[in-house]
BAFI-3210 file (N, C-alpha, C; in Angstrom, 3 decimals, decimal comma, padded with zeros to 6 digits):
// residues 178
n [1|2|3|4|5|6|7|8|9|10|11|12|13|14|15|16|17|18|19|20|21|22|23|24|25|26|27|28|29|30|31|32|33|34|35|36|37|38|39|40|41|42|43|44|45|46|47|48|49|50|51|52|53|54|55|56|57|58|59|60|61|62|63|64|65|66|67|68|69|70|71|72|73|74|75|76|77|78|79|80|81|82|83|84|85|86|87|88|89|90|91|92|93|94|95|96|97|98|99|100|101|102|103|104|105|106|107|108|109|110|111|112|113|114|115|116|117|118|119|120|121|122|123|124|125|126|127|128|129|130|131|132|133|134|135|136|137|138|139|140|141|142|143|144|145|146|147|148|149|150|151|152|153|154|155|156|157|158|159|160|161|162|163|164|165|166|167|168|169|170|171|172|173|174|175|176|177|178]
n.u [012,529|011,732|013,848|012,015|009,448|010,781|012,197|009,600|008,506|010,445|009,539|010,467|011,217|010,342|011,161|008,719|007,121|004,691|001,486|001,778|003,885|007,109|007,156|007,242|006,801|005,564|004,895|001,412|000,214|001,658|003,173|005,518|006,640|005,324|005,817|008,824|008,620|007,399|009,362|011,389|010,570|010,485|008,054|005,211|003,135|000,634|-000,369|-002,099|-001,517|-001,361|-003,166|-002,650|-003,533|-003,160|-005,411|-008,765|-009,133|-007,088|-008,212|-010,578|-011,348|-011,072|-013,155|-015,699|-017,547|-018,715|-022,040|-023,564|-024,213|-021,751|-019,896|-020,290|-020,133|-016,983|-015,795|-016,601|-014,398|-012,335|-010,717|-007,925|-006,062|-007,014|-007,096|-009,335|-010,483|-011,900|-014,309|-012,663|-012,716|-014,172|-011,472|-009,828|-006,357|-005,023|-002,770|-002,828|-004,408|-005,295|-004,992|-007,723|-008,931|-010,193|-009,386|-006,656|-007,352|-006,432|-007,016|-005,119|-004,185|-002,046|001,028|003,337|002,581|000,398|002,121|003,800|001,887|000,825|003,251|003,667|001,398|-000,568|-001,769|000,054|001,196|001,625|003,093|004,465|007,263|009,903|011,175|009,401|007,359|008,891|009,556|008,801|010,716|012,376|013,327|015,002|017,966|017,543|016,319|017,650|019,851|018,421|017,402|019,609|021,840|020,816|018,353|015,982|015,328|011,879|012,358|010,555|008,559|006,922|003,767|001,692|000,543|002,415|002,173|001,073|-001,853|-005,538|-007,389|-009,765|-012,932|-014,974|-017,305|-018,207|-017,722|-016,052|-012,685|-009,699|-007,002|-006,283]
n.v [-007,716|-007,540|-006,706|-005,626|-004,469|-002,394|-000,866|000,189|001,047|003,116|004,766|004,866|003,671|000,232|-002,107|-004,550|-007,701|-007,980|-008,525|-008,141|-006,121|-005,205|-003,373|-000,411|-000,001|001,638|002,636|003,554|005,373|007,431|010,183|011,302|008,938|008,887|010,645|010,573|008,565|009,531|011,221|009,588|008,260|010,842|011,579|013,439|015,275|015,404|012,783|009,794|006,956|003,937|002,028|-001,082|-004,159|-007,086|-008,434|-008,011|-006,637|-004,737|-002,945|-002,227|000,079|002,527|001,731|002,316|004,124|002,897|002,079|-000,735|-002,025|-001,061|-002,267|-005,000|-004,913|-003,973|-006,983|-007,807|-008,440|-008,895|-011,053|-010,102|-009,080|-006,364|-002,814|-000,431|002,622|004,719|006,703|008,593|008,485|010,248|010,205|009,352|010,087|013,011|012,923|010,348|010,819|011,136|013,660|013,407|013,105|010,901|007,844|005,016|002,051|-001,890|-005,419|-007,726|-010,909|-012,325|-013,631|-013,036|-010,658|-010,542|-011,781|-009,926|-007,880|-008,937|-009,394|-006,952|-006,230|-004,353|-002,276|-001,157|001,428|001,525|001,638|001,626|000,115|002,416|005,049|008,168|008,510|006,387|002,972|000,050|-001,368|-004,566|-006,366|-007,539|-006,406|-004,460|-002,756|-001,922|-000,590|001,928|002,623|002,474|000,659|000,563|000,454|-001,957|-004,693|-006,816|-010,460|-012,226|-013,438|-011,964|-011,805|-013,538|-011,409|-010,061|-006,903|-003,506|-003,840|-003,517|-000,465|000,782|003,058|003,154|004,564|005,060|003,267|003,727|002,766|003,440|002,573|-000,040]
n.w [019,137|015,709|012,174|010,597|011,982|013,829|012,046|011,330|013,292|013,331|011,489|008,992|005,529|003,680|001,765|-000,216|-001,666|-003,574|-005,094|-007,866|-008,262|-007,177|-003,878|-002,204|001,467|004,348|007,724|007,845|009,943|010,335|010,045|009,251|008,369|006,011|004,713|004,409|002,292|000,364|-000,065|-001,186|-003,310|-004,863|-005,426|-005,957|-003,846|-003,817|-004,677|-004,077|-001,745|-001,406|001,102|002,444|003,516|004,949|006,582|007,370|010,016|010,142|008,309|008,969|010,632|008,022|006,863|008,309|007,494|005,483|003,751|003,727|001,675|-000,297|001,231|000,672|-002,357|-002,096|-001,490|-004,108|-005,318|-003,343|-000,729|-002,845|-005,842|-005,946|-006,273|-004,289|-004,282|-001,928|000,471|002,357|006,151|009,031|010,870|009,345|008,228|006,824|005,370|003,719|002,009|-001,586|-004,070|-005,230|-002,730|-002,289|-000,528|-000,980|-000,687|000,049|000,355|000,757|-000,952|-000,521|000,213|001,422|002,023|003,634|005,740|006,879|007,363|009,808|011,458|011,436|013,210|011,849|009,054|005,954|004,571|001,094|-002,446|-005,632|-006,281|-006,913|-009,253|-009,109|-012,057|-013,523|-014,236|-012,250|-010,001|-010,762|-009,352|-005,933|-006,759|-008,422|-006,570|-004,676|-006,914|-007,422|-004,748|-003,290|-000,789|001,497|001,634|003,511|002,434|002,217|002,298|-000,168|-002,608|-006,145|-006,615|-009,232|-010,905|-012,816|-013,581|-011,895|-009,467|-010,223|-010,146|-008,581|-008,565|-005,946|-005,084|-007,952|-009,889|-011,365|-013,875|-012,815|-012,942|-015,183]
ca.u [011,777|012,021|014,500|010,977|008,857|011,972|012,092|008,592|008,315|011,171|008,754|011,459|011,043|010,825|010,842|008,550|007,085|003,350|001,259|002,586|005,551|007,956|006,346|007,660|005,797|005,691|003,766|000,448|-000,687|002,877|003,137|006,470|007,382|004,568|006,371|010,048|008,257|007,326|010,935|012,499|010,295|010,760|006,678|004,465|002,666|-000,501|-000,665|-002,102|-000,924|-002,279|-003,638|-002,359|-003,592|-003,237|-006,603|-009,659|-009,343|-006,342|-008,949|-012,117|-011,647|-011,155|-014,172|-016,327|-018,899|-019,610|-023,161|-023,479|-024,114|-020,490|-019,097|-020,600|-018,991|-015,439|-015,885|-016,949|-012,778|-011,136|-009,292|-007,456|-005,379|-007,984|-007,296|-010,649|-010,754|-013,379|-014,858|-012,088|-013,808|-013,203|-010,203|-008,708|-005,437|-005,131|-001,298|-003,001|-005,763|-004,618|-005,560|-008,898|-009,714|-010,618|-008,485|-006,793|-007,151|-006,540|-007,080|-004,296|-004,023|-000,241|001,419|004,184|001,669|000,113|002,979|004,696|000,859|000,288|004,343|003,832|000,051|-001,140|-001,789|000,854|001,379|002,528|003,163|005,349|008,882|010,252|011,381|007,873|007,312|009,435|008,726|009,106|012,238|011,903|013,896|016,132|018,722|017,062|015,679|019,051|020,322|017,964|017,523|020,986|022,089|020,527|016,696|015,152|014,170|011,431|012,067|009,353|008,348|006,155|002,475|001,503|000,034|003,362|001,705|000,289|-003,446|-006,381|-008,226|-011,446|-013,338|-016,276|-018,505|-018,820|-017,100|-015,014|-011,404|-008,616|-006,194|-007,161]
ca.v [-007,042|-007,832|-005,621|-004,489|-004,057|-001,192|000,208|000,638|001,990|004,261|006,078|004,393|002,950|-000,791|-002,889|-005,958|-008,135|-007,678|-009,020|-007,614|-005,286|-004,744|-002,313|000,491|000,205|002,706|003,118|004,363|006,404|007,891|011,124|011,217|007,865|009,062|011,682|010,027|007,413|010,229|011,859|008,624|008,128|012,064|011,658|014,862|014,526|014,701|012,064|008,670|005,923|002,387|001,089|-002,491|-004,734|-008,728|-009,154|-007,285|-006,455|-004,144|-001,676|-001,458|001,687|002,696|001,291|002,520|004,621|002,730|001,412|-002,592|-002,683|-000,781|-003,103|-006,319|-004,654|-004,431|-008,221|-008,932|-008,455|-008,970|-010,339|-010,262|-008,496|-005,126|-001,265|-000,146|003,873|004,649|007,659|008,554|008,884|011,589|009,331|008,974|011,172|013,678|012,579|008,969|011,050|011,701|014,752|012,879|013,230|009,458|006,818|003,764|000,092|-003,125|-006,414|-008,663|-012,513|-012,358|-014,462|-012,110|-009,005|-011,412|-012,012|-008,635|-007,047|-009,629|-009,379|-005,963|-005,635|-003,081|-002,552|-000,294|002,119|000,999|002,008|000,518|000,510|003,237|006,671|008,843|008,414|005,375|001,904|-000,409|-002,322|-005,912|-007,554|-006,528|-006,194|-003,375|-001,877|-001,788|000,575|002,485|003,662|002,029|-000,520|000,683|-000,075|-003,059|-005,714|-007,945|-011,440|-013,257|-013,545|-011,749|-012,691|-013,436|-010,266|-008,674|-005,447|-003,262|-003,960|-002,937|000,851|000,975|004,059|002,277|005,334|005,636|002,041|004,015|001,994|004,689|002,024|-001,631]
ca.w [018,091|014,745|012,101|010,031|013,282|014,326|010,625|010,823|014,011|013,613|010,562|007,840|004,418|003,270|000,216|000,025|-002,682|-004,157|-006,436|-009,740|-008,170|-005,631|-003,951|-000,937|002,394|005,323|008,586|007,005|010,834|010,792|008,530|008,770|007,750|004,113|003,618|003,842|001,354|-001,016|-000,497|-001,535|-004,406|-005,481|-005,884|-005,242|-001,835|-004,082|-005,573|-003,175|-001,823|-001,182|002,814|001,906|004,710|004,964|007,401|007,518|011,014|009,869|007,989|008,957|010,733|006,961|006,123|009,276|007,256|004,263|004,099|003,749|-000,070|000,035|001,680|-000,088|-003,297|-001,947|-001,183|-004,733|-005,606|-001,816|-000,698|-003,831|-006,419|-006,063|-005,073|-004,170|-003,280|-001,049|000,878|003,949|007,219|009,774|011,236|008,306|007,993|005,555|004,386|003,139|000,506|-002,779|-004,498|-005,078|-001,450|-001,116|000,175|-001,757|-000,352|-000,633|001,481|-000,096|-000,357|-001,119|001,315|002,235|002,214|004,995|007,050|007,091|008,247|011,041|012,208|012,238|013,538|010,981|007,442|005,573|003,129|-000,182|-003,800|-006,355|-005,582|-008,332|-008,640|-009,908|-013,378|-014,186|-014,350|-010,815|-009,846|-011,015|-008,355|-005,059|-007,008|-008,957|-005,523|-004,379|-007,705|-007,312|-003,457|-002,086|-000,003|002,816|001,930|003,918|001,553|003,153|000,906|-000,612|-004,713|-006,349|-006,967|-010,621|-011,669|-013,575|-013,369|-010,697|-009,535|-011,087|-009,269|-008,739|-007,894|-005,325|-004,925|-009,360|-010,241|-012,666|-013,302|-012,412|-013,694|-015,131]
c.u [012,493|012,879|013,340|010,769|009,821|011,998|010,741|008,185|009,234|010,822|010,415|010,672|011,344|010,838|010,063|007,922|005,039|002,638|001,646|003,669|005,809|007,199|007,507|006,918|006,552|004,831|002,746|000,286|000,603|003,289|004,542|007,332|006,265|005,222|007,790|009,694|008,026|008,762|011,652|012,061|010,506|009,462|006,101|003,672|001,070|-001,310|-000,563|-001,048|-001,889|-002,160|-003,813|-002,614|-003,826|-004,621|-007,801|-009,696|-008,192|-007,086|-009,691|-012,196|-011,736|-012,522|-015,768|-017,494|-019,706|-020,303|-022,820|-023,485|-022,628|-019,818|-019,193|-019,489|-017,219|-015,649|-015,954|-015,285|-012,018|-011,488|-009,161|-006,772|-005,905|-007,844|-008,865|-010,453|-012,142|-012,898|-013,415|-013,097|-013,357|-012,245|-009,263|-007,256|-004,880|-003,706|-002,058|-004,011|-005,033|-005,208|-007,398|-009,887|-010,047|-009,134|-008,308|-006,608|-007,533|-006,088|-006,623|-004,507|-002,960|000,180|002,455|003,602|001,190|000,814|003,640|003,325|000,592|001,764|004,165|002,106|-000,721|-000,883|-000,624|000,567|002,095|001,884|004,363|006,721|010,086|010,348|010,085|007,914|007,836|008,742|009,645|010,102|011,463|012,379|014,547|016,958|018,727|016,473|017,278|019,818|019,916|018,046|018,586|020,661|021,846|019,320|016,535|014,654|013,389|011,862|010,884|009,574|007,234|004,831|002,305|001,101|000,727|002,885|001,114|-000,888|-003,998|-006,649|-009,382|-012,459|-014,642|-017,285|-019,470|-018,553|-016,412|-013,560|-010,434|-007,409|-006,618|-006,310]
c.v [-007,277|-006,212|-004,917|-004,031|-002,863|-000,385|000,593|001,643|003,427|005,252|006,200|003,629|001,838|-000,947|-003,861|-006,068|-007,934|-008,464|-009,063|-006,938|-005,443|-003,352|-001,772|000,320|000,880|002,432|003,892|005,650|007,256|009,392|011,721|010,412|007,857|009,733|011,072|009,085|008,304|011,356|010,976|008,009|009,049|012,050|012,716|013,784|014,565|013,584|010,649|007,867|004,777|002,229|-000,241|-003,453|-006,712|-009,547|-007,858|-006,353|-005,083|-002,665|-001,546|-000,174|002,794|002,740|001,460|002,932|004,277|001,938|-000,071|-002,928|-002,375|-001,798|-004,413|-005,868|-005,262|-006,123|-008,902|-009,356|-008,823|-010,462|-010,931|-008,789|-007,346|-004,199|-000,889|001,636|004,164|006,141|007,877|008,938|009,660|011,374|009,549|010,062|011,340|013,312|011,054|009,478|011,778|013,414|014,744|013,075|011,739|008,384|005,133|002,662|-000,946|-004,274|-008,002|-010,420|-012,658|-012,843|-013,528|-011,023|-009,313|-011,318|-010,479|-007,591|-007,681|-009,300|-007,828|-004,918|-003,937|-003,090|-001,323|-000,006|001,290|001,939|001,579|001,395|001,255|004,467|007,377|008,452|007,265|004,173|000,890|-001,301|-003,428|-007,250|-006,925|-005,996|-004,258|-002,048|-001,508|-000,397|001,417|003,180|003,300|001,068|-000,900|000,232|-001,334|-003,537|-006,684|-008,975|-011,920|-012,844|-012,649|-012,481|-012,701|-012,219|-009,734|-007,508|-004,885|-003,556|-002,915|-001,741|001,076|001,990|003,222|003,539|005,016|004,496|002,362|003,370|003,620|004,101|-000,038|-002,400]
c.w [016,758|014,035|011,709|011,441|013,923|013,293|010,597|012,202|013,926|012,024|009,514|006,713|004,140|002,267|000,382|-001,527|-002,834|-004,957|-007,550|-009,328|-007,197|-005,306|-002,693|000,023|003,654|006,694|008,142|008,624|011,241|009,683|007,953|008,283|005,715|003,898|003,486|002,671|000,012|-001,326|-001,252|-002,856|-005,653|-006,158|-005,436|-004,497|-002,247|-004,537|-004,339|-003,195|-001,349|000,583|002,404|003,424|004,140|005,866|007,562|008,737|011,017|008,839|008,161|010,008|009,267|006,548|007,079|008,611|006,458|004,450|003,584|002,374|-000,648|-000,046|001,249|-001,307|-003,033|-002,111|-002,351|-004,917|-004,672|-001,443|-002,097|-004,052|-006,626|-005,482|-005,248|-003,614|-003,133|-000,272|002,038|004,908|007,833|010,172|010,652|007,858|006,844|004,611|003,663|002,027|-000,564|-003,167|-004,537|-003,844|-001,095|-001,142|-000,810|-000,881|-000,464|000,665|000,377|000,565|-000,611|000,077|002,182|002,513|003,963|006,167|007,151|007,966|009,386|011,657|012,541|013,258|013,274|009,482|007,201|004,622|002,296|-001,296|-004,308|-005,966|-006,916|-007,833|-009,626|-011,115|-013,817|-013,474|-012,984|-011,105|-010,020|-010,192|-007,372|-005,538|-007,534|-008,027|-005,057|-005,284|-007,549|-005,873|-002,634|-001,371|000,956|003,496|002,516|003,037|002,103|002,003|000,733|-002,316|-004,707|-007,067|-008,791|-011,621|-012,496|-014,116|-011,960|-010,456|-009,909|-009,876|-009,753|-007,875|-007,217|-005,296|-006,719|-010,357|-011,557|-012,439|-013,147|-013,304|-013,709|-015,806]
res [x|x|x|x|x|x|x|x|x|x|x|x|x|x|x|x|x|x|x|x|x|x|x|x|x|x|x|x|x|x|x|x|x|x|x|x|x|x|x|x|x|x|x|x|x|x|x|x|x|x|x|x|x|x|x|x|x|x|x|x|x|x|x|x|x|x|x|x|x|x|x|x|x|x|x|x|x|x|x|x|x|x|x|x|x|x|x|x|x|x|x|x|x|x|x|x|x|x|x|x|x|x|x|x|x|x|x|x|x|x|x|x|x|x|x|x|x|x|x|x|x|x|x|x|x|x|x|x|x|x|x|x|x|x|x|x|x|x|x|x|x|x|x|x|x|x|x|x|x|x|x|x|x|x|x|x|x|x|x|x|x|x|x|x|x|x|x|x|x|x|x|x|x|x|x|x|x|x]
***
C-alpha cells in the first residue's frame, strides 16, 4: 500500500498540487479526516470544501438527482479548471456542505489531481493549502512553514491557473468566486 493510500485511510491530511494552488486533500466520506483538515487550517467547520475528483465515476453519486439539463451544464466547464456547487443529495454527508447547504465540485483535468484519485479510488476533499484567511503556500517549501515537516506532500506542478478556480452556483449560475 502506497504512503498516501495509508494517510488517507488513516483519516490524515495531505498536500498536493492543483490548478492554481497547492491545495490540502482529505478523505471526503471520512468526517474525521474534514474535520482534522479544518483543525489544521484553523477554518470554521462552516465554511465548504471542494469534492475534487479526477474521473466521473468518482462523483456521480454526488450528482444522482440532478436532472439532465443539470448535468449537460456541469459539462459545459468539466472536466476542467471549474467548482460547480450543486444541490447535495440524501447521501451526501452533512460535514462536506458549507453553510450554503449545497455541495462544492469539481471533475479536474490536472494530471496529478488524476493520479492521486485513481491511486487512491475516490475523489477527495480539498481546499487551498493555507491557514483561513491568508493567502495559499506557493510551493512545498512554503507548505512545510506553515503546517511542519510532517505534512505529506504528493509532488507534481501546479496547473496554469495562479489562482484558485472559478465557483459557480449551478442551481442560479451566480459566480461565488471568478
Amino acid at each position: 500500500m502506497s504512503i498516501l493510500k495509508e494517510i488517507f485511510l488513516q483519516n490524515k491530511v495531505f498536500a498536493h498540487p492543483t490548478e492554481g494552488v497547492w491545495g490540502l486533500g482529505c478523505n471526503p466520506f471520512s468526517e474525521e479526516a474534514v474535520e482534522n483538515l479544518f483543525n489544521l487550517k484553523l477554518r470554521p467547520k462552516d465554511k465548504g470544501v471542494i469534492i475534487l475528483a479526477g474521473h466521473i465515476e468518482q462523483i456521480d453519486h454526488f450528482l444522482g438527482g440532478l436532472p439532465e439539463e443539470k448535468i449537460n451544464t456541469l459539462f459545459t466547464k468539466w472536466p476542467g479548471p471549474h467548482t460547480w456547487l450543486i444541490p447535495p443529495t440524501s447521501t451526501t454527508p452533512s460535514w462536506l456542505k458549507g453553510k450554503s447547504g449545497s455541495v462544492a465540485v469539481r471533475l479536474s483535468t490536472h494530471p496529478t489531481v488524476i493520479n492521486i484519485t485513481q491511486e487512491l479510488g475516490s475523489s477527495i476533499c480539498s481546499t487551498s493549502a493555507n491557514l483561513s484567511g491568508n493567502e495559499p503556500a506557493k510551493n512545498p517549501n512554503e507548505i512545510k512553514k506553515i503546517f511542519g515537516e510532517d505534512l505529506f506532500i504528493v509532488e507534481g506542478t501546479l496547473g496554469k491557473l495562479n489562482k484558485p478556480t472559478p465557483v459557480q452556483d449551478l442551481e442560479t449560475g451566480k459566480w461565488i468566486r471568478k
